[in-house]
C-alpha positions as CSV (number, residue, x, y, z in Angstrom):
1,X,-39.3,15.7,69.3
2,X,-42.9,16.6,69.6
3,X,-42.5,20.0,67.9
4,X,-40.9,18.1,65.1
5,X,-43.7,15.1,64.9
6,X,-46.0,18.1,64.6
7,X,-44.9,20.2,62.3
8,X,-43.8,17.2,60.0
9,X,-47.6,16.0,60.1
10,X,-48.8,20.2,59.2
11,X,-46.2,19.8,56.2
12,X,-47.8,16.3,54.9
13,X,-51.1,18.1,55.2
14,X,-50.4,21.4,53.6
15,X,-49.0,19.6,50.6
16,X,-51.7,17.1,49.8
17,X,-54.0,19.7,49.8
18,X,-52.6,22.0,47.4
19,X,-52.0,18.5,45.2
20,X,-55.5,17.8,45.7
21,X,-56.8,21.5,44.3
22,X,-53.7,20.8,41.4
23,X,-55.5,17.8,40.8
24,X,-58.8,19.1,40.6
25,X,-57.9,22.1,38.7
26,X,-56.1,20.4,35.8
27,X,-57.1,17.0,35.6
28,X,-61.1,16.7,37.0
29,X,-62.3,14.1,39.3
30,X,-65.8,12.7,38.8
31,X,-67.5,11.4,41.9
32,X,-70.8,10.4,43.5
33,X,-72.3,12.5,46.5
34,X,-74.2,10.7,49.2
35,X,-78.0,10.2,48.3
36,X,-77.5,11.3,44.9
37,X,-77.2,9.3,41.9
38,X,-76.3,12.2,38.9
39,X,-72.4,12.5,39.2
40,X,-70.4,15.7,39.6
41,X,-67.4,16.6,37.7
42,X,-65.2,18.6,37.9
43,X,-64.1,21.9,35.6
44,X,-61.0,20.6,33.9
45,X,-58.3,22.4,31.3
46,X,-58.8,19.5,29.1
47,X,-62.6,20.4,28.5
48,X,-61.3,23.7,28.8
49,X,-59.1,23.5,25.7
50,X,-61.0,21.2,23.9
51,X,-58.5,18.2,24.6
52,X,-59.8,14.4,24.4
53,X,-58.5,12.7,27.5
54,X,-59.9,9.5,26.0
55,X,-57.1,9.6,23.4
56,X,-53.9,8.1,25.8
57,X,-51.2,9.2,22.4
58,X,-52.2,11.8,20.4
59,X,-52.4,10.6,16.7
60,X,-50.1,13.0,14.1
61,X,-51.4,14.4,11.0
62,X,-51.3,12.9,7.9
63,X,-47.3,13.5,6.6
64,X,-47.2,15.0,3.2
65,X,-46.4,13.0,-0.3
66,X,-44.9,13.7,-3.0
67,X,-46.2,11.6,-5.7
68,X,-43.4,12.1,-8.0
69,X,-40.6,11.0,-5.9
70,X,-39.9,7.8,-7.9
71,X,-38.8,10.1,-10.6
72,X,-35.0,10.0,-11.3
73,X,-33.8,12.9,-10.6
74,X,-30.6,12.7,-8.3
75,X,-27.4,12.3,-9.9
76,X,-26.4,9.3,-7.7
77,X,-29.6,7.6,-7.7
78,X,-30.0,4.2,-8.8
79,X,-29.9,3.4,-12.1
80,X,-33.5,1.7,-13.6
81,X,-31.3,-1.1,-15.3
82,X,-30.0,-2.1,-12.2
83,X,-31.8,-5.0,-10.3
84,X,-33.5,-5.5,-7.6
85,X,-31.4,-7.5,-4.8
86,X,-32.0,-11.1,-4.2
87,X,-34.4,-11.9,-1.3
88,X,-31.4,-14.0,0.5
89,X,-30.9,-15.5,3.4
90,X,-27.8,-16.3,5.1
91,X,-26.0,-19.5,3.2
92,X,-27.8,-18.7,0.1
93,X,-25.2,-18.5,-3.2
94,X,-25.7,-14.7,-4.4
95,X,-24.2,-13.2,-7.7
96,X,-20.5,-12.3,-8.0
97,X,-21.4,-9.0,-9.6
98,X,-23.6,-7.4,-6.5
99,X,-22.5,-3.8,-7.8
100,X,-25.2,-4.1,-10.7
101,X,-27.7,-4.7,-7.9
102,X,-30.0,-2.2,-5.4
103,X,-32.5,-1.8,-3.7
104,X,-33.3,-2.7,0.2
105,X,-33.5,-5.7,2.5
106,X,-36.9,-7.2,4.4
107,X,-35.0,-6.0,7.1
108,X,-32.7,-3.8,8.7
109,X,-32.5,-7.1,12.0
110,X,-30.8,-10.6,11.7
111,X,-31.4,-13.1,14.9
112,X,-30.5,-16.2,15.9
113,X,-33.8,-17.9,14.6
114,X,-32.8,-17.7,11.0
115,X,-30.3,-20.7,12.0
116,X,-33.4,-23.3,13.5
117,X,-30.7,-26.1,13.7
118,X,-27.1,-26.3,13.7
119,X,-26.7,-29.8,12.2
120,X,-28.3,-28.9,9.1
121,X,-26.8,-25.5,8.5
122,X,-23.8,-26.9,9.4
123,X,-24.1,-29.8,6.4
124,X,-26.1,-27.5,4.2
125,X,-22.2,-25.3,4.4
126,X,-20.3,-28.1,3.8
127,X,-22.4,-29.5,0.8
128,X,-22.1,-26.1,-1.5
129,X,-18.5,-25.1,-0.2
130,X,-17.1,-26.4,-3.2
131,X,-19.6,-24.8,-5.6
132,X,-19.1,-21.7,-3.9
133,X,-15.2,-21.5,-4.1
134,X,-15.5,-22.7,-7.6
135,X,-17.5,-20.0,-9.0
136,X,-15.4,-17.6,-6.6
137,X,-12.2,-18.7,-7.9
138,X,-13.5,-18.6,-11.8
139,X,-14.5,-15.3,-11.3
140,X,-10.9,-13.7,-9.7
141,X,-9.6,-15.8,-13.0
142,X,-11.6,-13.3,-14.7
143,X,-10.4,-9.9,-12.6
144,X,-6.9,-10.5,-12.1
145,X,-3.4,-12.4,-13.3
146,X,-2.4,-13.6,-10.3
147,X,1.3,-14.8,-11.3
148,X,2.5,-13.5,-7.5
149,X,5.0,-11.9,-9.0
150,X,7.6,-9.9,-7.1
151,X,10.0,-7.1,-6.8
152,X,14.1,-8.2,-7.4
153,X,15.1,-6.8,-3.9
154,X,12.3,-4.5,-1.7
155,X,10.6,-6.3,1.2
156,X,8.5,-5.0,3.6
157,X,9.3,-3.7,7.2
158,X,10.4,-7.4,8.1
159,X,11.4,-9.5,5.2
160,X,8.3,-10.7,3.4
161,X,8.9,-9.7,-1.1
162,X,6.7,-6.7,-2.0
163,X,4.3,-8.0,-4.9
164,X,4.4,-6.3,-8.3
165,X,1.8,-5.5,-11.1
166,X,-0.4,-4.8,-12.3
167,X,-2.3,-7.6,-11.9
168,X,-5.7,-6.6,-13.0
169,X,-7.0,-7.4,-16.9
170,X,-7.4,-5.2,-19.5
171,X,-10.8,-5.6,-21.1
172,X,-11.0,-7.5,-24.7
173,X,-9.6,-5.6,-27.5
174,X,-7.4,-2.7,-25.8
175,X,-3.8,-3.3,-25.7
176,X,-2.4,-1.1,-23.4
177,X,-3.4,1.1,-19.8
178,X,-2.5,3.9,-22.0
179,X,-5.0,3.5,-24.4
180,X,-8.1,3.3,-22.1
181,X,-7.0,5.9,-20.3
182,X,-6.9,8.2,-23.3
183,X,-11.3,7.7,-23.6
184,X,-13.6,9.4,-21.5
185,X,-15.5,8.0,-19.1
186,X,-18.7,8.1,-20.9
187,X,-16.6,6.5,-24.0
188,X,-15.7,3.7,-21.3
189,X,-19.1,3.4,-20.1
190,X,-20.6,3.2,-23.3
191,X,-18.5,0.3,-24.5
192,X,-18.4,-1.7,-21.8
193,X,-14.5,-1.3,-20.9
194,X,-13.7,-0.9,-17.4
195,X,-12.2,-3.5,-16.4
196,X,-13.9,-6.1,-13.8
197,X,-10.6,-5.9,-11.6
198,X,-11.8,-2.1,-11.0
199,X,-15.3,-2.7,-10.0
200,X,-16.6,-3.3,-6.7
201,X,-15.4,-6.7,-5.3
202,X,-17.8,-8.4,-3.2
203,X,-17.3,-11.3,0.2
204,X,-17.0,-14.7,-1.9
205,X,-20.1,-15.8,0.2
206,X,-21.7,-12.5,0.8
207,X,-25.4,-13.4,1.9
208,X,-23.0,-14.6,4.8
209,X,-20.4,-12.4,4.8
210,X,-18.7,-11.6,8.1
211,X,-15.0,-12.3,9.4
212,X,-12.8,-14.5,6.3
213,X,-9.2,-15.3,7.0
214,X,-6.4,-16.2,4.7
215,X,-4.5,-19.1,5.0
216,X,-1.6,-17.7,6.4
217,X,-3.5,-17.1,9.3
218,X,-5.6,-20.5,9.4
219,X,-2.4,-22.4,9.6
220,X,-1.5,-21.3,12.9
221,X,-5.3,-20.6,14.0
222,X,-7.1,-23.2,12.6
223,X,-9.8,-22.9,14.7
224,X,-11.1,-19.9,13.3
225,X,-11.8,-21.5,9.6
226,X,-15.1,-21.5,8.6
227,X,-17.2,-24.8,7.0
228,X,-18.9,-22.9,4.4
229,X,-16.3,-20.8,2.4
230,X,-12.5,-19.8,1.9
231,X,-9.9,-16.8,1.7
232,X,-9.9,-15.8,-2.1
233,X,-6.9,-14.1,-2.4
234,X,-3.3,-15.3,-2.8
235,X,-0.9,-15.2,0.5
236,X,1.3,-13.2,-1.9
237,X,-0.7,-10.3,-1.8
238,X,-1.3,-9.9,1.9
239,X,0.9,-8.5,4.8
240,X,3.7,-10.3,5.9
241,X,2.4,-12.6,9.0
242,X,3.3,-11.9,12.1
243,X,4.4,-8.1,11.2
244,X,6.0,-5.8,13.7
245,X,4.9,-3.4,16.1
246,X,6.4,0.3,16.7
247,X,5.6,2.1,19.1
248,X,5.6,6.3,19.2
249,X,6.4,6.0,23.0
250,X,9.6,3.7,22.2
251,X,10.8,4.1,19.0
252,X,14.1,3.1,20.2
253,X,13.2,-0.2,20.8
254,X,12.4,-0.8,17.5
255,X,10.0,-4.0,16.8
256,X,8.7,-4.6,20.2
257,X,7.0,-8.0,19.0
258,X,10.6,-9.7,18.9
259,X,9.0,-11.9,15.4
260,X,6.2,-12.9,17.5
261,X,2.2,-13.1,17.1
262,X,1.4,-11.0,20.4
263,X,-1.5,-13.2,22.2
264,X,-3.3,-13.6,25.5
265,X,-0.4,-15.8,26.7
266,X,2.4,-13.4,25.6
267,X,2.0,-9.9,25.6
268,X,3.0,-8.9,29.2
269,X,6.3,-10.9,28.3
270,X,6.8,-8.9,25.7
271,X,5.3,-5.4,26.8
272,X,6.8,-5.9,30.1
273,X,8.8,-2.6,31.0
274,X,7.7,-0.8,27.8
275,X,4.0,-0.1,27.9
276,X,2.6,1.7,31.1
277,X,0.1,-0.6,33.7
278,X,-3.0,0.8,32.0
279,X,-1.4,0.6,28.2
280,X,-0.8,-2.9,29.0
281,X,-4.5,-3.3,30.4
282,X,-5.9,-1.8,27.3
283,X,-3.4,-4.3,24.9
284,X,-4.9,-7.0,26.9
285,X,-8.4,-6.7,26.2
286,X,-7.0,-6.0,22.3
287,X,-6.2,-9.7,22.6
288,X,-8.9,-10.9,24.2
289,X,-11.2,-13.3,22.0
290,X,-14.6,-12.3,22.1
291,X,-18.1,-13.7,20.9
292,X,-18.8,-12.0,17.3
293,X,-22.1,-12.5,15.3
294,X,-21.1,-15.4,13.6
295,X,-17.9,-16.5,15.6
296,X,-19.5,-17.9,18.8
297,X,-20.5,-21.0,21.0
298,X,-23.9,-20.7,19.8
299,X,-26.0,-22.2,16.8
300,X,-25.2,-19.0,14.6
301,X,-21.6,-19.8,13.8
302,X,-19.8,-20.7,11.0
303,X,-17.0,-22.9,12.6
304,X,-17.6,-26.7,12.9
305,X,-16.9,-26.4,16.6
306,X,-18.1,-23.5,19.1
307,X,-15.5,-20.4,19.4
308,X,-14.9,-17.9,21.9
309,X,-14.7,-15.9,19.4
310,X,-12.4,-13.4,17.8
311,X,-9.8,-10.9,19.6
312,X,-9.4,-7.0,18.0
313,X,-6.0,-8.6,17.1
314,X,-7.2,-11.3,15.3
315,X,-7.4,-9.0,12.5
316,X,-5.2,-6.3,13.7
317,X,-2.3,-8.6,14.2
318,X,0.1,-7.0,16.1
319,X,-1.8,-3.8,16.0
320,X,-1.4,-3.9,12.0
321,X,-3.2,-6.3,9.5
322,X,-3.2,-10.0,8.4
323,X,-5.5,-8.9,5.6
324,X,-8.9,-10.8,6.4
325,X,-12.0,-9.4,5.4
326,X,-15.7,-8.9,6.7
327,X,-18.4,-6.9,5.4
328,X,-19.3,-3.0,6.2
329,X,-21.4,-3.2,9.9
330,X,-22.7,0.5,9.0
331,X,-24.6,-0.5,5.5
332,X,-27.7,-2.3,5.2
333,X,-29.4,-4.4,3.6
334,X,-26.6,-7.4,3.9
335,X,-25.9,-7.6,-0.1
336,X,-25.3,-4.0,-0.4
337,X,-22.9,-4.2,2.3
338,X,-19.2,-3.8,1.3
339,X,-16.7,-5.9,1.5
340,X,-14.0,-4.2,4.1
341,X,-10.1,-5.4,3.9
342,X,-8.7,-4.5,7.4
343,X,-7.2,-1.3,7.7
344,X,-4.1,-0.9,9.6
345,X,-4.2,-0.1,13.1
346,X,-0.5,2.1,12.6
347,X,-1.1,5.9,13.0
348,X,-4.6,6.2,14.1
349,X,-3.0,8.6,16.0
350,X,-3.2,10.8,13.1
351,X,-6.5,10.4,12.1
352,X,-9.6,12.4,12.9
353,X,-12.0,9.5,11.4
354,X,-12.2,5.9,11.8
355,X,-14.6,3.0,9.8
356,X,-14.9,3.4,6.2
357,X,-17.7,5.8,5.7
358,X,-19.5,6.2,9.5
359,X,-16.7,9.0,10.3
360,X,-16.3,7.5,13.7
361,X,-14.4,10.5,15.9
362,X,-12.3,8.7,18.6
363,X,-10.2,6.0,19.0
364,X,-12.6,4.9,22.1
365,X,-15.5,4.8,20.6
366,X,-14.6,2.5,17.5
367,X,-12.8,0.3,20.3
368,X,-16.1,0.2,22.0
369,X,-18.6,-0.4,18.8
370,X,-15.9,-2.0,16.5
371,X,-18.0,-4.8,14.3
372,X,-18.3,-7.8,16.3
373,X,-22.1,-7.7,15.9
374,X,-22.3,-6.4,12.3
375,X,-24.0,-2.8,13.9
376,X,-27.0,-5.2,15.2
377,X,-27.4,-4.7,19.3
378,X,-30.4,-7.4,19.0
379,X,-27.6,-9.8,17.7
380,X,-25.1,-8.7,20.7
381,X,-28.5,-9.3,23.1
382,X,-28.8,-13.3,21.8
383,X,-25.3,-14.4,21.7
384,X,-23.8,-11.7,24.0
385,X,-20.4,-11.7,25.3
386,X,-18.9,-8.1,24.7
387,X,-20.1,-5.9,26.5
388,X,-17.3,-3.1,27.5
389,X,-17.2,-0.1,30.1
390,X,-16.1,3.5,29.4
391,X,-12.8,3.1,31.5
392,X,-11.9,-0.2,29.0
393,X,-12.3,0.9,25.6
394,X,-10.9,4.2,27.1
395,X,-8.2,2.0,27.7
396,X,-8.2,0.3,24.5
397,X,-8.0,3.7,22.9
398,X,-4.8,4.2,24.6
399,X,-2.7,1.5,23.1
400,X,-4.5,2.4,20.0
401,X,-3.1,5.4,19.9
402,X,0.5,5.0,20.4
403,X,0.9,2.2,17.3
404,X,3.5,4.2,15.0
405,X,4.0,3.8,11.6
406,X,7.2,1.7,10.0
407,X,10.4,3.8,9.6
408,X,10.4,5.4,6.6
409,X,14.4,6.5,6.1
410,X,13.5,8.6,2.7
411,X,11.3,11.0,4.0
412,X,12.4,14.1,6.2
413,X,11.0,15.5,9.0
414,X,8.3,17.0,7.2
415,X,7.2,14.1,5.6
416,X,8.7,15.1,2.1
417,X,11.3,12.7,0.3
418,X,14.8,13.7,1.3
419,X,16.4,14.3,-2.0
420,X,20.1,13.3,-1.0
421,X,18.9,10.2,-0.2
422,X,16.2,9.5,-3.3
423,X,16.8,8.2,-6.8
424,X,16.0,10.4,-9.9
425,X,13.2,8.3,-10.2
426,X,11.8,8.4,-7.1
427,X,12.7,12.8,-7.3
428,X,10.1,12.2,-10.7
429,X,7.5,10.3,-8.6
430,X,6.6,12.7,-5.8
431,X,6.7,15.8,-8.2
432,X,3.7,13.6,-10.2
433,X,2.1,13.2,-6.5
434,X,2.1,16.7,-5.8
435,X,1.4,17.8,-9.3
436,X,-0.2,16.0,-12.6
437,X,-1.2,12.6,-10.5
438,X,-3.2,15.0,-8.4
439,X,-2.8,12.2,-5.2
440,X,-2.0,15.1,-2.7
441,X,-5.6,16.3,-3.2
442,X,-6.6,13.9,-0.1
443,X,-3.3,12.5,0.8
444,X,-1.2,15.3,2.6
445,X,1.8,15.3,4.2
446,X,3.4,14.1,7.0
447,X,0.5,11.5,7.0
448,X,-0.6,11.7,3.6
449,X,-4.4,11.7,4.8
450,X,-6.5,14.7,4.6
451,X,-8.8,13.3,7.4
452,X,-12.0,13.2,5.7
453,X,-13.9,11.6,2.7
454,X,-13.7,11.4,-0.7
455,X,-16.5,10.0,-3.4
456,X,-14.8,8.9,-5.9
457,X,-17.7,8.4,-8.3
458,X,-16.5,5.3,-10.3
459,X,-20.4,4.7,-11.1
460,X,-19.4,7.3,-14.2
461,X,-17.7,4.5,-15.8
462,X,-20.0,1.6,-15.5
463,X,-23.3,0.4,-14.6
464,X,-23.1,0.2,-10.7
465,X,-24.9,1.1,-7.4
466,X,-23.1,4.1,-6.5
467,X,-20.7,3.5,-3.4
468,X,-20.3,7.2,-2.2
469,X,-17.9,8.4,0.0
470,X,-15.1,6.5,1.6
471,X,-12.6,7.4,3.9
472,X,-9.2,8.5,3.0
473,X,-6.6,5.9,4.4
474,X,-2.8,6.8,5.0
475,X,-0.4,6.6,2.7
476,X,2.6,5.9,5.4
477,X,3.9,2.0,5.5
478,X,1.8,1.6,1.7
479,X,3.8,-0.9,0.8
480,X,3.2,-3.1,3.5
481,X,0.0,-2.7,4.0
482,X,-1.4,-4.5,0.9
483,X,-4.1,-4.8,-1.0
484,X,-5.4,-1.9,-2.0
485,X,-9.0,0.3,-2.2
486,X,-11.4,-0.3,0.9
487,X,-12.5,-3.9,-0.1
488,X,-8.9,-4.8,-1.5
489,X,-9.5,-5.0,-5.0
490,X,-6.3,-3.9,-5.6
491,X,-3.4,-6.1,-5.1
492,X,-0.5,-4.1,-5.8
493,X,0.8,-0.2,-6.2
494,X,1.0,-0.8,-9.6
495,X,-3.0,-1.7,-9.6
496,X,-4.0,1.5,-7.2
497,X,-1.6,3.9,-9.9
498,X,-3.7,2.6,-13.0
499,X,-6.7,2.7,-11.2
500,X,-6.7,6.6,-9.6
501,X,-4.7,7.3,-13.2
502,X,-8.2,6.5,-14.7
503,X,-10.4,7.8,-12.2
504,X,-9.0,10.9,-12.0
505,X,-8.1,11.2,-16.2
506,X,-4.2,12.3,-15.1
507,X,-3.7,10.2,-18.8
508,X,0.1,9.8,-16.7
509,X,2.8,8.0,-19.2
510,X,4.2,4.8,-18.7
511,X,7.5,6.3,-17.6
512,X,5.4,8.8,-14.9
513,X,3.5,6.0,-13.4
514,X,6.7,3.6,-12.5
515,X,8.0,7.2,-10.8
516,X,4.8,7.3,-9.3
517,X,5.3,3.6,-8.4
518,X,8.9,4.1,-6.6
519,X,8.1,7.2,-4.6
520,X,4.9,5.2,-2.9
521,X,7.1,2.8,-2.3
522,X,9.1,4.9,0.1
523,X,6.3,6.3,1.9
């Protein structure tokens, strides 16, 4: 024991002396000797090299300027006529028409502050609801016929009619799709005639913006409507509410939600002997409320009373869509945010992307980011409430994973129409997808996704902020997974064929879109 005291204590010594001549080598000391008052110091490799010690960050040089940059010289770069954005602040009524505006925020943060009393934002809401629904309400008038019109005898995977179109308005003076699809883009541009349903549709209070739900939903949730503004489009034009859920692990069983919304209070009932322990875990969390920015118990919320929140499923209904909307968590400043219609949850399985335009790469990670906090971690740090581990959203990504798509009973195992069982018109429609509509570009079979992201450009026919690129969505279970376009501007098939038929300049014929029409319809 001695030996080891001994050598333990030679050890300590050794190395505090060779730290002390490290020290004194590199660094310097400066000391006093007894009796004399001049100090000493040290040689040291800072005055070696010439480095100020003094200085704890070194400062960077100057970066170099350009002082031509302003110049326009991008293709994509915003337009001079377009205006600057609105200095807004949550509450505040913004234009309908945000697309003709750019430009950035004050800032890229939003905090709790910006509400200083709940009392007052919560009458301040109330007061201009009316104004705000009004104006909202004038201006779909203006985009769209919404006669909810639908089809004699197709439904969707349940029973809800299929809505036909289109339903967007022609511009003043052109009488028929045909005819504006016969100018040119520039020609379009030029004269003012793309039509408002086409452009970029904005949250009806999008200073705001956040989680919106349509009435189909507020009837049986009513604690998630918000004081300060409404749904905007028509229940017609939305999923059917509750849809089912299929499963790629069972599709024997069929609809494994039996009809039913699948909750907190129901989904081991229903799961029970069809999902695996950890499957079910990871469905659980999927209907778990949690704390969002502006769904919450705090000040910061836009429902008269305090929330716990919002579950993944509370848009996501049964691992599908009830069709609310929010705004774009990747994109700042808040009014050039996009409006985002909720995607389907069905075959993520075959996707190699997820959010619109972030190109999110595993079904994990969007479980764990999602947009409950709008892509602000200071707002998550205030409110808090949702705060997930690796082995949960691993979880989550497992029962995200195994949501199938509806049956399909036209197509064949490739994911091509099965011609004994089509109609000559249908047999008309996917030759035009695979051929002069140009759709199978980005939508491939079996999926009809390419995976990636398209930029569709639709600023050459208007004056807008340019968008850029957007993911490409599945094509499977189209026609129940109304409306249309990443911010749902189109309502119905009808809308999306007259819309890519002018993007693209296909100039199809009346006759090849309805063909166009019935094959989507079987996807």
């Amino acid at each position: 024991m001695g030996r080891m005291k001994f050598r333990e204590l030679i050890f300590v010594s050794t190395f505090a002396a060779l730290l002390s001549m490290v020290l004194y080598q590199t660094v310097g000391f400066s000391y006093k000797k007894p009796g004399k008052s001049k100090p000493t110091t040290a040689p040291s490799a800072a005055k070696k090299y010439h480095v100020d010690t003094k200085d704890v960050v070194l400062s960077d040089t100057p970066a170099a300027y350009d002082p031509t940059w302003k110049k326009k010289r991008y293709p994509q770069q915003a337009d001079p006529r377009l205006k600057p954005f609105p200095n807004a602040k949550p509450g505040d009524i913004v234009p309908q028409r945000l697309y003709l505006f750019t430009g950035r925020s004050a800032s890229s943060w939003g905090y709790v502050d910006n509400i200083v009393h709940f009392g007052t934002w919560y009458k301040r809401g109330v007061a201009q609801k009316a104004k705000v629904m009004k104006l909202r309400m004038d201006y779909m008038k203006l985009r769209y016929n919404l006669s909810c019109k639908t089809h004699s005898t197709l439904t969707m995977a349940r029973s809800k009619p299929i809505p036909v179109g289109p339903t967007v308005r022609l511009p003043k003076g052109v009488k028929s799709w045909e005819q504006l699809a016969a100018m040119s883009p520039a020609e379009i541009h030029k004269k003012g005639l793309f039509p408002e349903g086409f452009r970029d549709l904005s949250h009806p209070l999008h200073s705001t913006g956040h989680m919106l739900f349509p009435k189909s939903w507020l009837k049986v949730h009513p604690e998630d409507k918000r004081f300060d503004v409404d749904f905007d489009i028509p229940n017609c034009y939305l999923p059917e509410f509750p849809p089912p859920l299929f499963l790629t692990t069972r599709p024997d069983l069929g609809d494994i939600s039996k009809g039913k919304e699948i909750t907190l209070s129901n989904f081991r009932e229903l799961t029970d002997g069809a999902l695996t322990p950890e499957q079910q875990e990871g469905l659980r969390l999927m209907v778990t409320k949690f704390p969002t920015t502006w769904f919450n118990y705090t000040k910061h919320r836009v429902t008269k009373m305090p929330s716990r929140g919002v579950s993944c499923f509370g848009c996501h209904v049964n691992g599908h869509t009830n069709g609310a909307i929010a705004l774009d968590p990747g994109t700042r400043g808040t009014l050039a945010r996009q409006r985002t219609d909720t995607p389907s949850l069905r075959g993520n399985y075959a996707l190699n992307i997820f959010s619109l335009k972030r190109s999110i790469r595993s079904l994990d990670h969007f479980s764990e980011i999602e947009e409950y906090f709008d892509g602000d971690q200071g707002m998550l740090a205030q409110i808090g409430g949702r705060r997930l581990d690796k082995p949960s959203t691993n979880k989550m990504g497992d029962i995200n994973g195994i949501i199938d798509f509806p049956p399909a009973p036209k197509l064949n195992l490739l994911g091509r129409l099965d011609h004994s069982k089509a109609t000559a018109q249908e047999k008309l429609g996917e030759k035009l997808f695979f051929g002069k509509a140009q759709c199978s570009h980005c939508h491939k079979p079996p999926y009809y996704t390419d995976g990636t992201m398209h930029d569709l450009k639709a600023e050459r026919f208007h004056l807008s902020r340019a968008v850029g690129p957007v993911k490409t969505p599945p094509l499977r279970g189209l026609k129940d997974s109304l409306p249309y376009l990443h911010d749902g501007r189109l309502l119905t098939i009808e809308d999306t064929v007259e819309y890519f038929n002018l993007i693209l300049g296909t100039r199809l014929t009346a006759k090849e879109k309805k063909a166009l029409t019935a094959f989507l319809r079987t996807l």
